[in-house]
C-alpha positions in Angstrom: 44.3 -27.4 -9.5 44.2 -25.1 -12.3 41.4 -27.3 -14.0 39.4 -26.9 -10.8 40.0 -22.8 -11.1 38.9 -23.4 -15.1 35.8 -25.0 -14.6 34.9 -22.5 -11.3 35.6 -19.7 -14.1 33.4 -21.3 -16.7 30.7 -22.4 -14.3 30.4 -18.1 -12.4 30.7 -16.9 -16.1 27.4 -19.0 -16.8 25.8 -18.2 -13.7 26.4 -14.7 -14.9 24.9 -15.3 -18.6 22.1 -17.1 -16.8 21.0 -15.1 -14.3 21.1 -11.6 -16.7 18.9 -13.5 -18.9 16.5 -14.3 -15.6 15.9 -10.7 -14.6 15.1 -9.3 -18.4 12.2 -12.3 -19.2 11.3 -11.4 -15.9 10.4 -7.9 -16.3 9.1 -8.7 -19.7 7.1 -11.3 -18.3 5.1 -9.2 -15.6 4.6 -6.3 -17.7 1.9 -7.6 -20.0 0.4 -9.7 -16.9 -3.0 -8.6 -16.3 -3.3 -10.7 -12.7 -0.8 -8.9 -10.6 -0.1 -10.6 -7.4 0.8 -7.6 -6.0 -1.9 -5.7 -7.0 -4.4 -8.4 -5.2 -2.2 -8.1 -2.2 -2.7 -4.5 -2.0 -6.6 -5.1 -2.3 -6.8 -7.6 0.1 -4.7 -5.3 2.6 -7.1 -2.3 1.8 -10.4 -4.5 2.7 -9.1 -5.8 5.8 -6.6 -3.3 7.1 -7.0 0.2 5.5 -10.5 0.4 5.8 -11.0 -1.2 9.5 -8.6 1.1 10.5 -10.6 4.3 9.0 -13.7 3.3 10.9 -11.5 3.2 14.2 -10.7 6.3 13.6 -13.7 7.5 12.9 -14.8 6.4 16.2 -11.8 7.8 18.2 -12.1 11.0 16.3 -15.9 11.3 17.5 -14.7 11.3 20.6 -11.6 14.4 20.3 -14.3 15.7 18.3 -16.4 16.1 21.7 -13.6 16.8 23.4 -12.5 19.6 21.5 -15.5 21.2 21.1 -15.4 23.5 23.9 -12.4 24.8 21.5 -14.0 25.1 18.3 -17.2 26.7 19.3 -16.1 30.1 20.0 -13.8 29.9 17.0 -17.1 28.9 14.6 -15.3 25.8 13.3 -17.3 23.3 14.7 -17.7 21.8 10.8 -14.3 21.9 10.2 -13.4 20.1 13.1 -16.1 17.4 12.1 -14.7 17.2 9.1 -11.3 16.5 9.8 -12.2 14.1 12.4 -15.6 12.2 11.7 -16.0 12.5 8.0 -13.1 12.0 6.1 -11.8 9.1 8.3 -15.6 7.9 6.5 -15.1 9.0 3.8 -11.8 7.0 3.6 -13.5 3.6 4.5 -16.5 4.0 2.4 -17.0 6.1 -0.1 -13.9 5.1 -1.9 -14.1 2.7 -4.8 -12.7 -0.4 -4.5 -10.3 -1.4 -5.8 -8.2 2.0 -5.5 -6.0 2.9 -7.6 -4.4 6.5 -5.5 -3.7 3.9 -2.9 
C-alpha cells in the first residue's frame, strides 16, 4: 500500500511538471503563428453572420425609418434618422474592409 501511494505521488508530481511545460510552449507556440485559427473563425463568422445581419437591419430600419417619419419631420431630423437606421447598418456590411481588425 504505501508503494501504491509512492508511485500515485511520483506519477501527479509528473503530471504537474508535464503539463506546466504544455501551457508555456503553448503560448510560445501561437505567438509567432501567423495562421491563427481563430482569427479565420472570426472572418468566416463576419462574412456570413455579421454582415447578413447588417443588411437585415438595414431593411427593418427602412421600414421604422418610414414609420417614424411622421416624428422626425417636424423636428428637421429626417437625415439623422436615416442615418441611424439605413446607412450605418450599410455602412456596417459594406463599406468595411475585410478582414476587420475593430471587430
Amino acid at each position: 500500500m504505501k508503494a501504491l501511494k509512492m508511485s500515485l505521488l511520483i506519477f501527479l508530481a509528473a503530471c504537474m511538471v508535464v503539463g506546466s511545460s504544455y501551457s508555456a510552449g503553448w503560448a510560445m507556440d501561437t505567438s509567432w503563428n501567423e495562421n491563427d485559427p481563430m482569427t479565420d473563425g472570426w472572418n468566416m463568422i463576419d462574412i456570413v453572420v455579421a454582415r447578413p445581419f447588417g443588411i437585415a437591419a438595414a431593411i427593418l430600419g427602412s421600414a421604422v425609418f418610414i414609420v417614424s417619419l411622421p416624428f422626425t419631420i417636424p423636428t428637421g431630423s429626417v437625415g439623422n434618422a436615416a442615418d441611424m437606421f439605413i446607412v450605418n447598418p450599410l455602412k456596417f456590411s459594406f463599406a468595411r474592409e475585410f478582414p476587420d481588425e475593430d471587430m
